[in-house]
N, C-alpha and C positions, 0 to 999 in steps of 0.2 A: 178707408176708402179715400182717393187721394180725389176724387170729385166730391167728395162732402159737402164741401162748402157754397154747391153750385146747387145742391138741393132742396134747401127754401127759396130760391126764386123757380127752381123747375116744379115743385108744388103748387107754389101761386099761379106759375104758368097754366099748369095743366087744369088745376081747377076754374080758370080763366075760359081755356079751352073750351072742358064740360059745358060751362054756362051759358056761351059764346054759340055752341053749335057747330058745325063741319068750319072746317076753314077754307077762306076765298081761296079764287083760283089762283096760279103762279102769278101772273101779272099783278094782283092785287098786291101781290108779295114784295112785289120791288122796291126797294129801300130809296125814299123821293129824294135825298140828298146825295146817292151815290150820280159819278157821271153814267152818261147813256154807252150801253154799251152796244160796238157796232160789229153786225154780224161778218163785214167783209174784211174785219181788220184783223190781225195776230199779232201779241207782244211776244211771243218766247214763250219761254218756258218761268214760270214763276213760282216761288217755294212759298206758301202762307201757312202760318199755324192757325187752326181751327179750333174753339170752344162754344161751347153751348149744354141745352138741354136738349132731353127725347123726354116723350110722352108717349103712351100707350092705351087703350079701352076697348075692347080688353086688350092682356097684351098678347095674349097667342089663343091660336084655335087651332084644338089637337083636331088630328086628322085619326091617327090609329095610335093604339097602346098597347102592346103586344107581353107575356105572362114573363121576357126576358129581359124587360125594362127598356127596350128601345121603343123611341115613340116618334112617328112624326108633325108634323103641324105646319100651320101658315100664319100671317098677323099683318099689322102693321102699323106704324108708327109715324109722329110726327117730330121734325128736329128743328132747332129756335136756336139763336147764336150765329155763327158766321155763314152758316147754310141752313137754310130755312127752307120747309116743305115736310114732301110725305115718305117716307119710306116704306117699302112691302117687302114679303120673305116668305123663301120656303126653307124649313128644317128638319133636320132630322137628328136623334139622340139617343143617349142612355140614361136609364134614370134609375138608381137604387131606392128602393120604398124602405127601407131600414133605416137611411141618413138621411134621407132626400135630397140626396144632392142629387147631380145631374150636370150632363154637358153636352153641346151639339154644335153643328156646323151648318152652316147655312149661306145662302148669294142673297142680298139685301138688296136693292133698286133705289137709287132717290131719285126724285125727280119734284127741283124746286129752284132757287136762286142763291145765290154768291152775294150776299151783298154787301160786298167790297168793290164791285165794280156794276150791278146789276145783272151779272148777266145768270141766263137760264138753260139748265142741261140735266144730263143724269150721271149718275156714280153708278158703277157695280164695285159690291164691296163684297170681297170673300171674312165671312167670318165665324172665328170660334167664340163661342160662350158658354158657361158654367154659372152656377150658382147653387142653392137650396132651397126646393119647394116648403119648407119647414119657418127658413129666416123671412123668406122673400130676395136675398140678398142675390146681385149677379153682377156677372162681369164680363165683360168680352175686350177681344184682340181683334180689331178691322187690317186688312190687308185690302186697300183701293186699289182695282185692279182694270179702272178702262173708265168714260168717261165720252157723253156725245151732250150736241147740241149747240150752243155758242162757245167761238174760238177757249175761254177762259177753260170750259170743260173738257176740250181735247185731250189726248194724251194724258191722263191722269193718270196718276198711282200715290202712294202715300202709306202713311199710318196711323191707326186713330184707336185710342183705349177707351172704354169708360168704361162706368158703375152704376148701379142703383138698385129700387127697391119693384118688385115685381109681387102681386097676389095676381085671384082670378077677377078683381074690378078693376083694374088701371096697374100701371106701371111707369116710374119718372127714375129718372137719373138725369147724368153730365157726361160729357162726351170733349175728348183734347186729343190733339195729335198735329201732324206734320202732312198738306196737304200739295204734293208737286203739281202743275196744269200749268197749259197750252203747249201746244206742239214748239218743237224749238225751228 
């Protein structure tokens, strides 16, 4: 897993999390050293690379399980690193009880802060993920496919991988990719 190394700080995170309670609201979240970010303003279009962690608890809630291995579900998650906040999702999948593996596709929402510039908005991310109910292990491919709220999250699109470790109490990994924003 090429986010490995990102997974004993997203553990400490996540147990941080647990102990801590619901996380503040977006505003709480605004990084006090970035500049203020102004709703009436627009820089172009800007390319950042994105790292971090997600955390989960749980991390998905099946909705139905059906006797051909498709299943669907909802959850959601919280992401720490260069975008911070909450994400939600609906899924749907296949899952072999044999191997345990499994894979599904899903629209993911964030809705948190940038804080590279402060500012606040939402991602819709189309994405695939796979793993093993057996290992724990998963992985998914984001395709960023739209973006509202302050100028920064305009026009968004991008790409973004990670990994991690998934049971039925929590779920952490690490998340990197290529994030384009603001309208040109």
């Amino acid at each position: 897993m090429k986010n490995l190394h990102r997974f004993t700080a997203c553990a400490a995170l996540a147990s941080a999390a647990l102990l801590l309670g619901p996380a503040p609201g977006v505003d709480a979240l605004r990084n006090p050293l970035a500049p203020p970010q102004s709703a009436s303003s627009s820089t172009g279009t800007t390319t950042t690379q994105v790292a971090g962690g997600w955390q989960g608890t749980p991390p998905v809630v099946p909705l139905s399980a059906n006797p051909d291995g498709t299943f669907t579900a909802v959850g959601d998650y919280t992401l720490n690193g260069t975008l911070v906040g909450t994400m939600t999702f609906e899924m749907s999948g296949r899952f072999d009880p044999a191997t345990g593996n499994w894979d599904a596709n899903s629209v993911d929402v964030f809705r948190g802060v940038y804080l590279g510039d402060n500012s606040q908005g939402t991602l819709t991310w189309k994405v695939h993920t796979w793993g093993n109910f057996i290992t724990g292990a998963n992985w998914a491919e984001v395709e960023i496919v739209g973006g509202s709220g302050d100028p920064t999250f305009q026009c968004s699109s991008g790409r973004i991988t990670w990994d991690g470790f998934a049971n039925p109490a929590a779920s952490f990994g690490g998340y990197s990719g290529t994030w384009v924003h603001g309208c040109p």
